[in-house]
Every structure is written in C-alpha cells, then in structure tokens.
C-alpha positions in Angstrom: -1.6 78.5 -44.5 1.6 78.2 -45.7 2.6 75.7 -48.6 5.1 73.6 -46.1 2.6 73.2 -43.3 0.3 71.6 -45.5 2.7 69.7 -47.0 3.9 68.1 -43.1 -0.4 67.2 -42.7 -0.3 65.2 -45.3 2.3 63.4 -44.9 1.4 62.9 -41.1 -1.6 61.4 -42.1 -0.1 59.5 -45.0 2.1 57.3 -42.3 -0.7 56.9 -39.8 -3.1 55.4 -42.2 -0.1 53.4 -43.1 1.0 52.3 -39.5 -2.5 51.7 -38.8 -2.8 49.2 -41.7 0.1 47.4 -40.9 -1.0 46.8 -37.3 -4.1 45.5 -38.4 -2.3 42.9 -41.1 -0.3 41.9 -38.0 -3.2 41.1 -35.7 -5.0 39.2 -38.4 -1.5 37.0 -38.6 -1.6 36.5 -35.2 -5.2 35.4 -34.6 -4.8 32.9 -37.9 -2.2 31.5 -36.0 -3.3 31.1 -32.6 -6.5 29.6 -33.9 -5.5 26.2 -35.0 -4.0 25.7 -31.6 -7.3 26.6 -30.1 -9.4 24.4 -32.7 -7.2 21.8 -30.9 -7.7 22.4 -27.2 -11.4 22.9 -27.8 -11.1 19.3 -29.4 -9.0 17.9 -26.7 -11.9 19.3 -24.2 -14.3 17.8 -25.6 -12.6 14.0 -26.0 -12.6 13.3 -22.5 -13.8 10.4 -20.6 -14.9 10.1 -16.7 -12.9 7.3 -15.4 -13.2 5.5 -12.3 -10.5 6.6 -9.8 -9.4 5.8 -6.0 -11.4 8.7 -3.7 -8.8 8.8 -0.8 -5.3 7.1 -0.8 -5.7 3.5 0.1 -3.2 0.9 2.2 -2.5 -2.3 1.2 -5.3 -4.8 2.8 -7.9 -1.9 2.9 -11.3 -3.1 1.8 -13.0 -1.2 -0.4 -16.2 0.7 -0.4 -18.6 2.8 -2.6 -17.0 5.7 -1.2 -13.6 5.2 -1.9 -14.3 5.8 -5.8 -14.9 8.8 -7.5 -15.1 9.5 -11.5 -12.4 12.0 -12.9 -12.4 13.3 -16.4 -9.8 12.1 -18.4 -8.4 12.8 -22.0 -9.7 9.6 -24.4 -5.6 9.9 -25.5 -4.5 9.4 -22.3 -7.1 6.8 -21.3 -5.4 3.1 -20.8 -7.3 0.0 -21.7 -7.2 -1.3 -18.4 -9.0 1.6 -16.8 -13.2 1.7 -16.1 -14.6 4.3 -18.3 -18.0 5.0 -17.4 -20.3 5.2 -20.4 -18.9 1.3 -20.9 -18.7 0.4 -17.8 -23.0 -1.2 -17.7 -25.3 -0.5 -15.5 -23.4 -0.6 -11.9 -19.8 0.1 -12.9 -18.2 -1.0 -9.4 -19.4 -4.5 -9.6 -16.0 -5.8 -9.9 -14.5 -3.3 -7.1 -16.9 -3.4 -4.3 -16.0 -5.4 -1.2 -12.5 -6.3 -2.7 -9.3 -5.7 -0.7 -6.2 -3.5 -1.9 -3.5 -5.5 -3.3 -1.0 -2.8 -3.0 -0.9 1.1 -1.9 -3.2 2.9 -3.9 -3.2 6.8 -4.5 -5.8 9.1 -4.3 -6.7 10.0 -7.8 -5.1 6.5 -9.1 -7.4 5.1 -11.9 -8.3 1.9 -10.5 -7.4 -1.3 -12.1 -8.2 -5.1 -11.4 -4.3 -5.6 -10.9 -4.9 -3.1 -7.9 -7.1 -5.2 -6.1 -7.8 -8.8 -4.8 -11.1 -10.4 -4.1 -12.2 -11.5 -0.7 -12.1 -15.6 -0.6 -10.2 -15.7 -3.9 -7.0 -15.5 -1.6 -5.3 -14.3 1.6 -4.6 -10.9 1.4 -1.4 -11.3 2.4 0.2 -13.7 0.2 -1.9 -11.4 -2.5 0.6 -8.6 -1.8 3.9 -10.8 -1.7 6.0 -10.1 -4.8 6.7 -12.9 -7.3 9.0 -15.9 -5.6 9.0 -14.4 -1.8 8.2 -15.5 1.0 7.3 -14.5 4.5 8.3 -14.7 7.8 7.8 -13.7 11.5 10.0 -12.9 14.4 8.9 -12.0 17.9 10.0 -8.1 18.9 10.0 -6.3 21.7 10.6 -2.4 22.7 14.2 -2.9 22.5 14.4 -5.1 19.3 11.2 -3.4 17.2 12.6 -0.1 17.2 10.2 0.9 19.9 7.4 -0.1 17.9 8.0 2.6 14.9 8.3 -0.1 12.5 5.7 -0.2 10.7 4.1 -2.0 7.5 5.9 -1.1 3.9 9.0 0.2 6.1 12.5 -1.4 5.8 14.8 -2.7 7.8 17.9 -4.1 8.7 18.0 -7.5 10.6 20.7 -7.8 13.2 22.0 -10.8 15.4 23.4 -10.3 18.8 25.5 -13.3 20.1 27.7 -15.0 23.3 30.7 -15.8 20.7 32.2 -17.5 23.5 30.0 -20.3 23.6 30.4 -21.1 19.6 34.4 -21.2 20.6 36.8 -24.2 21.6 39.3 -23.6 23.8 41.9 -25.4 26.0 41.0 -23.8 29.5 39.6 -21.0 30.6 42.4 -18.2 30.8 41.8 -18.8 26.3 38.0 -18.0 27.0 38.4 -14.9 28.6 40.8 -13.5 26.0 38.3 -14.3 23.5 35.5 -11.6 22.5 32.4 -12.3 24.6 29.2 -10.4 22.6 29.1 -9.8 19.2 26.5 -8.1 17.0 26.2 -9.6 12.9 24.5 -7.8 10.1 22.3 -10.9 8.8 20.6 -8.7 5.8 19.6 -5.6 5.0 17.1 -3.8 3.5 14.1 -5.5 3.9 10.7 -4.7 3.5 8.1 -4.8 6.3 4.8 -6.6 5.2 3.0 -6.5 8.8 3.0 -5.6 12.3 1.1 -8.3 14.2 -1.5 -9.1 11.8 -2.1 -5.6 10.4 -0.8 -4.9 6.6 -1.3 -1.1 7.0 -1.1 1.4 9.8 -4.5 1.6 11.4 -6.3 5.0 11.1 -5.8 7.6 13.7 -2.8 5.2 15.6 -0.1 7.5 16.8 3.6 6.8 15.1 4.0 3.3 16.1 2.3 0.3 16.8 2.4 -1.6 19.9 4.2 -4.4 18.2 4.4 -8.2 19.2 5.6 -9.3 16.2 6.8 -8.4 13.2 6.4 -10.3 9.3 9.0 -9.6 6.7 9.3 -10.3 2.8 12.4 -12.2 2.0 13.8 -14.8 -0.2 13.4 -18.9 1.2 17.3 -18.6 1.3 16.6 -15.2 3.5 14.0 -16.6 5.8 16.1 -19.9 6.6 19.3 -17.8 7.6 16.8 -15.6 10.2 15.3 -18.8 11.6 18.8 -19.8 12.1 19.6 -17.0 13.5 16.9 -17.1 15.9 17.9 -20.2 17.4 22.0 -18.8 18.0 21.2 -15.2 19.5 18.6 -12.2 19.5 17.4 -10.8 16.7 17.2 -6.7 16.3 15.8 -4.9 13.9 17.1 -1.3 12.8 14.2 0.6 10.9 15.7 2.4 7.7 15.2 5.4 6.0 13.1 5.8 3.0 15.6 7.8 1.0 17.4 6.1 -1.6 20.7 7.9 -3.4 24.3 6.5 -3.6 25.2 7.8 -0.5 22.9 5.4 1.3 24.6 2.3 -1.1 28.2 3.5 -0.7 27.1 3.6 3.6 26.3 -0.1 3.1 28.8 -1.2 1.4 31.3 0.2 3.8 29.7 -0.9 6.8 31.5 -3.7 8.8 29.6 -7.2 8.5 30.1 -7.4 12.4 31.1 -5.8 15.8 32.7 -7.1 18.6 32.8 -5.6 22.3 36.4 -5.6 21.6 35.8 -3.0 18.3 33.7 -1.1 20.8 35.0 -0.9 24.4 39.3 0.7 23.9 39.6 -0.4 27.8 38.3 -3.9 27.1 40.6 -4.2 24.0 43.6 -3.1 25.8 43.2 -5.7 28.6 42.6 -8.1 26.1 46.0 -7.5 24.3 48.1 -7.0 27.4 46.8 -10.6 28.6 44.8 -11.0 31.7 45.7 -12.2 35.3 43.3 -13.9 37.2 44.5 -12.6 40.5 44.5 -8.8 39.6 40.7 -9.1 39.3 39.9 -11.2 42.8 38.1 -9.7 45.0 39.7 -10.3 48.9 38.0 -12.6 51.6 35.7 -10.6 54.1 37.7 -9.1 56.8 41.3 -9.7 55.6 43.4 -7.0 54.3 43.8 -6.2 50.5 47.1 -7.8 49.1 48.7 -6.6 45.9 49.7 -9.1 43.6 53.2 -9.0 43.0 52.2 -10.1 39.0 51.3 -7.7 36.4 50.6 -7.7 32.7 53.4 -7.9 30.7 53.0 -6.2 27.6 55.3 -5.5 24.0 56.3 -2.4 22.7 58.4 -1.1 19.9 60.8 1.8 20.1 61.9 3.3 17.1 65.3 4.8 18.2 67.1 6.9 14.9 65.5 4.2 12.4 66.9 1.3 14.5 63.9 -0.8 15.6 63.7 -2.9 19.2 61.2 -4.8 21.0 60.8 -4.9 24.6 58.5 -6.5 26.8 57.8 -4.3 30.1 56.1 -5.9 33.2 58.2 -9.0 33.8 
C-alpha cells in the first residue's frame, strides 16, 4: 500500500474519534442542563393539592348539591387561602357548601369559595346577589315592551319612556295643540342589569331563548328606581335588551345618541305640515251626501331665494 494512502486512514480516523468525542461532550452539556429544569417539574408534580371546585357552571340562585362539586388537582403555589383543600378540609368537606344557594355565576372548574355562595334562611337570595348600595325594582312588560320575552336574567338593558307630550303642554287653544309634537319617546337610563324575569334569577334549564315574561326586576341606584316609578306613572315604559359586547364603539354609540325622539324627528310629512301651519278646514271631512268643496285657504309657507348673493324672503300661499 502506498505511503500516502495510509497516511489519508489515519488521519480519517484521527477526526472521527475526534468528532465523535465532541458530540458526546455536547450531549452531556445538554442533559446537565435540561436536568435542573426537570428536577423542578417533577417537584411541581408532586406539590399539588385536590381542591374543591364547581362540577358544571352554575347560575346565580342555583342551589347546590353533592353533585355539583368535584376535586381538581392544583399546584400548592397556586392554591389561595380561601379555597377547600381536601386533606384539611375534616371528615365531610362540603359541610359548609351543601344546600346553599349561588350568590353569583359560577364556572365550571371555579374553586369554590364561601364568598360564592349564600346560605338558605341566612338571607333572600336575591338581595344576596344585589351589589353594594343598589337597589331593585320591578316593572310590568309585555311582548311589545319585554323585547319579546328575550330578556333575560344578567342581561342589560336600556329603559325607555313613551309619552302624549301634548297633555304635559299649556296652550291658548287648540290650533297651538296640534302644532305641538304629539308622542314622544325619552331615554330614561341605560345600561342596566337585569336581575330577574318574574321571580326567576337564572334561565331555567332546557327553556327555549326567552321567557314568557310578566315582569321584569332591575338593579339600579334609589335615585334610578324613583325616576322609573316616575316614569311609570307619565307614559309606557320599554325596554331595549343590549348587547353583551363592550368596546369604545358601543360608548361613543351612547354618547351620540339623542336623549329623545319626537314623531316630528321621525315622520318628514308630519314635520312639514307642522312647519307650514295647519288649517282646520283642509282636513274636514264633508257631510254625507253633499258634494266635496275645496277650501279656498291654503298653507302659507316662507322661503328664501338666494338670487346672485342677494337674499329675499317670500311667503307663497296667501
């Protein structure tokens, strides 16, 4: 064999023992540092804790059962002190949960908590679920007014008054009354939160979208709830069901929309009439039998005519 051959063996060899050596120092690197990381997951594994947790998701005024818990492990570091952990809990660890009510929604997989629930006799239910300082209170609804009955509890709304201005006005005779507005619809408040539909605080299970609704009991200030019962007393009251979404699209909406609407703001013809002034005898109906007479009046009306920049005003129609 010639000297050269041998001399390209060796040195072959030479740099695969050497590349073989270097992969094993770099495996070795890599398993030192991978281990600590899985010294630390194996401890995290075994620090956990089986704590007491809502089985299904719950609605506010549910009562609670045996079968609406369920123990879920938990990392001890992520384990609050107000949660049930079961090796402390004693010997029948939902004592304090069985045959209470739900104070407030409750998720499926929630850990429960005593500030989740309320105790049956301690309290009504409802006035359990009330936030701090508000108040309740009930208006009769129908199809029309309720939203067709798809109000339901925990939805919002926005309360509306619809009105016969003409009776709240004061006028010298009755040609004034007619140019006045006649119905107008008010924005009382917005945004407010449903607490129940008749005398239910949650949709009942396996009801269709809505509730056959009768009335309809609302969380609101004392200043909020005297305005509606106000309002009650000076026109119909309509609620407009709101959407849950909440961005600054929705706020910017509200602040733009108009406090109230008049049938003048909604009916063009109505408006016109109204601004042209309004003749009793163009809107008489004639006696039976006798012939239709036109009335030699009309509606006089004011108009502006812009003629090279110079501005009149005429009135047409006298």
């Amino acid at each position: 064999m010639r000297p050269i051959v041998i001399v390209l063996i060796v040195v072959a060899l030479g740099a695969a023992v050497f590349t073989a050596f270097l992969a094993t120092r770099f495996l070795a690197s890599v398993q030192q540092q991978q281990a600590p990381a899985q010294v630390a997951q194996d401890a995290v594994i075994a620090g956990v804790e089986e704590v007491l947790v809502s089985a299904r998701d719950v609605n506010p005024g549910e009562v609670l059962g045996d079968t609406d818990f369920r123990w879920e492990k938990w990392p001890k570091g992520a384990i609050d002190a107000r949660f049930v952990i079961k090796s402390a809990a004693g010997e029948d660890p939902l004592a304090g949960f069985r045959d209470t009510m739900a104070r407030r929604a409750i998720m499926a997989g929630e850990p429960m908590t005593q500030a989740a629930i309320v105790k049956r006799g301690d309290a009504g239910v409802t006035s359990a679920v009330l936030a701090p300082g508000m108040r309740t209170v009930t208006i009769d609804v129908s199809p029309r007014s309720g939203a067709a009955g798809l109000i339901l509890p925990n939805d919002h709304v926005d309360v509306f008054m619809i009105s016969n201005i003409r009776d709240f006005a004061r006028v010298a005779d009755d040609v004034g009354r007619d140019l006045l507005s006649q119905v107008a619809v008010e924005a009382i408040m917005r945004d407010i939160k449903v607490i129940a539909v008749n005398q239910s605080l949650a949709r009942p299970e396996g009801a269709g979208p809505g509730m056959n609704a009768q009335t309809v009991t609302m969380e609101v200030t004392s200043e909020q709830a005297q305005k509606i019962l106000v309002a009650t007393q000076l026109g119909q009251i309509v609620l407009a069901l709101r959407s849950w979404a909440r961005n600054d699209e929705a706020a910017e909406a509200d602040a733009k929309a108009p406090l109230f609407v008049t049938d003048r703001n909604t009916s063009k013809v109505l408006d016109d009439l109204m601004r042209g002034g309004l003749d009793d005898e163009l809107f008489q109906m004639p006696e039976e039998g006798a012939e239709p007479v036109a009335s030699s009046k009309t509606v006089a009306q004011t108009i502006r005519i812009n003629r090279g920049g110079a501005v009149t005003v005429e009135t047409l129609g006298q």
